[in-house]
PLY file of the C-alpha trace (Angstrom):
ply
format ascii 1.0
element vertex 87
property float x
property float y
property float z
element edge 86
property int vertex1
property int vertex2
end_header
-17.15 18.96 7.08
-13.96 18.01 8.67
-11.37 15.52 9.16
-11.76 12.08 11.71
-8.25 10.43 12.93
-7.68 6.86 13.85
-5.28 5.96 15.84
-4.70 2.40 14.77
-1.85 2.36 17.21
-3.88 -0.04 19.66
-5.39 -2.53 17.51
-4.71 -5.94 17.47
-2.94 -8.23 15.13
-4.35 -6.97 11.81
-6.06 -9.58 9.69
-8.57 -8.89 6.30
-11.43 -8.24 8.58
-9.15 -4.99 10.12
-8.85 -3.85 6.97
-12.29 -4.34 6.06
-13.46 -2.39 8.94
-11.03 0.61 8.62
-12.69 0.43 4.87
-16.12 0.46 6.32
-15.32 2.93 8.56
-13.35 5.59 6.15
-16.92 4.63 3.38
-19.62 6.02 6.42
-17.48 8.80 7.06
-17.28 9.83 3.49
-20.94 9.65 2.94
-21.90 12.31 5.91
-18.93 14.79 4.82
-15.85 13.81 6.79
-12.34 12.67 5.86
-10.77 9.56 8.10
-6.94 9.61 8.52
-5.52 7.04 10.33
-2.55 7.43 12.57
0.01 5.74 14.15
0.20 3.18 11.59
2.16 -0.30 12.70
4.00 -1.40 9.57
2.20 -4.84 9.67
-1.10 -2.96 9.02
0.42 -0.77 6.44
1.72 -4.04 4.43
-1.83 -6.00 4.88
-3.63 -2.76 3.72
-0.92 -2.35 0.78
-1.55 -6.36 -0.19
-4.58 -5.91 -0.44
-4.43 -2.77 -2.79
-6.36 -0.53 -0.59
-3.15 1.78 -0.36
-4.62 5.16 -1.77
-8.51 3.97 -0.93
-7.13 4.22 2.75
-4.73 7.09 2.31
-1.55 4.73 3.52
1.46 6.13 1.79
4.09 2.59 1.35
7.28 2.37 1.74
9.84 0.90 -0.83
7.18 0.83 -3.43
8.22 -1.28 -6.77
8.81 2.54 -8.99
11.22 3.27 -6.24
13.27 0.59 -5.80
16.91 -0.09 -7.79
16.74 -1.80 -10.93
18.25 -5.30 -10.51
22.21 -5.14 -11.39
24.07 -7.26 -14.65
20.90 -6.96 -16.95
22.13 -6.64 -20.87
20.31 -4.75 -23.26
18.28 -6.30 -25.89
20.54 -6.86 -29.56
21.70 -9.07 -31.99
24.37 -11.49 -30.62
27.98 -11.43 -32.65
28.32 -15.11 -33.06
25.15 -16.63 -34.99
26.32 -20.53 -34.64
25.19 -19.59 -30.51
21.29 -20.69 -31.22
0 1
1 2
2 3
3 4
4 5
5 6
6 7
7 8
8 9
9 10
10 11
11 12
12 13
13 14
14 15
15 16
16 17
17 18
18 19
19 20
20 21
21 22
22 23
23 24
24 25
25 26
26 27
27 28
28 29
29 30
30 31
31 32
32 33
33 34
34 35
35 36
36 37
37 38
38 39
39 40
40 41
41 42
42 43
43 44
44 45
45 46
46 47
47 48
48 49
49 50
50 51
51 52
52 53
53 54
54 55
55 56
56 57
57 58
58 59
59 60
60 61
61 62
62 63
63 64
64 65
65 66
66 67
67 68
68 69
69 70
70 71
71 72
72 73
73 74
74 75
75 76
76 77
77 78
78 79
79 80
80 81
81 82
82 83
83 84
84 85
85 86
């Protein structure tokens, strides 16, 4: 049918039950035909609603996600070592 936003801009410190009332929220609306995007997104809710792996349930797009960040530095590739007598 259409599309509800949330501004989550004026809620308070998020905690599990936030989340679980955004999810509660975003489930009714699904079952009568609408979408819920939420807006205005502090990055404390973002990280709670990523932790708790409700990222794409909830439509919250993460930042620095583990496929995009640098591959740690001074790792050696996997081969046989020159000098046996080392074991």
């Amino acid at each position: 049918m259409g599309t509800v936003y949330f501004d989550c801009g004026g809620l308070p410190r998020p905690t599990a039950a936030t989340i679980d009332q955004v999810a509660r929220l975003k489930l009714r609306a699904k079952r009568i035909g609408y979408e819920v995007e939420l807006r205005n997104l502090e990055p404390e809710l973002a990280d709670l609603i990523g932790f708790c792996g409700l990222a794409g349930v909830l439509g919250v797009e993460l930042q620095g996600q583990a496929e995009q960040r640098k591959q740690p530095c001074c790792i050696e590739e996997e081969g046989q070592l020159d000098d046996p007598s080392l074991f």
